[in-house]
N, C-alpha and C positions, 0 to 999 in steps of 0.2 A: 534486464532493467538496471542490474544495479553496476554493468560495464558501462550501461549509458551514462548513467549519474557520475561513475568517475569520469568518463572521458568530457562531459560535463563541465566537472572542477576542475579538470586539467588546461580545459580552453579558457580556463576563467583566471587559471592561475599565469597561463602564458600572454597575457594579455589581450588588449581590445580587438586587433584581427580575429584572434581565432577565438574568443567570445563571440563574434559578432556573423560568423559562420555554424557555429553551434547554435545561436540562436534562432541562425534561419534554419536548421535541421527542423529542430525541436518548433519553430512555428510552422512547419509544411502541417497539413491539414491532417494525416494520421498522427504528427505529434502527440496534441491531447489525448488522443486516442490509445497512445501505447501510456502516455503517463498516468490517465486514469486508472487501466487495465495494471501499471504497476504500483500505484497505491490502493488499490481494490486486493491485490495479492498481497500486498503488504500490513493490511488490516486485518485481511484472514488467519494470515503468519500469527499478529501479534493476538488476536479471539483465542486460536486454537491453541496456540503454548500457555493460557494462562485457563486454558480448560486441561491440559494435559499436567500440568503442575496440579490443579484439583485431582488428578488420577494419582498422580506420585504421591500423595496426599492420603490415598485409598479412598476418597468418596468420590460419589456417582459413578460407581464400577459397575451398578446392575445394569442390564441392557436397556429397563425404561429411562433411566438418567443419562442414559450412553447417548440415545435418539433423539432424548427433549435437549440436554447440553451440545450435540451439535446441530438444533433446532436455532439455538440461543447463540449456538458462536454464529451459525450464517447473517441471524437480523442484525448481531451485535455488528459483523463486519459491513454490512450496507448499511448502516447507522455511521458510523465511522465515517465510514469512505463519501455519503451525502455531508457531515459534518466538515471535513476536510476541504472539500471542494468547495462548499456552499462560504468557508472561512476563504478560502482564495479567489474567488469571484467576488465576493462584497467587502473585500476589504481593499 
């Protein structure tokens, strides 16, 4: 995902051809599809390091805080990632 994103900015940075070839990539009909799937990974990434910083932290070490905190990262990252999209579709 995140080779796409550069080569991405790179067509955007080489100008309107080759933006406008990357953008039909990225419109073919799995496009959306890998881009949700990389900001769905990308909201997990960012749940999970700021439950792993609570570890580095020494709390929620016991195993019941261990299962409800990544209980809490999975909702928090489908929270997110509904958040995310539902801001790029209505705006």
């Amino acid at each position: 995902g995140t080779i796409l994103l550069a080569a991405w900015m790179i067509a955007l940075a080489q100008g309107p051809q080759s933006f406008a070839l990357a953008m039909m990539i990225v419109s073919h009909p799995l496009g959306p599809l890998v881009l949700f799937g990389y900001s769905a990974a990308l909201c997990y990434h960012l749940c999970n390091g700021i439950r792993h910083l609570n570890w580095d932290r020494g709390q929620g070490l016991e195993i019941e805080s261990v299962y409800r905190s990544g209980k809490i990262t999975i909702a928090a990252a489908v929270i997110l990632t509904a958040l995310l999209w539902s801001v790029i579709y209505l705006a």
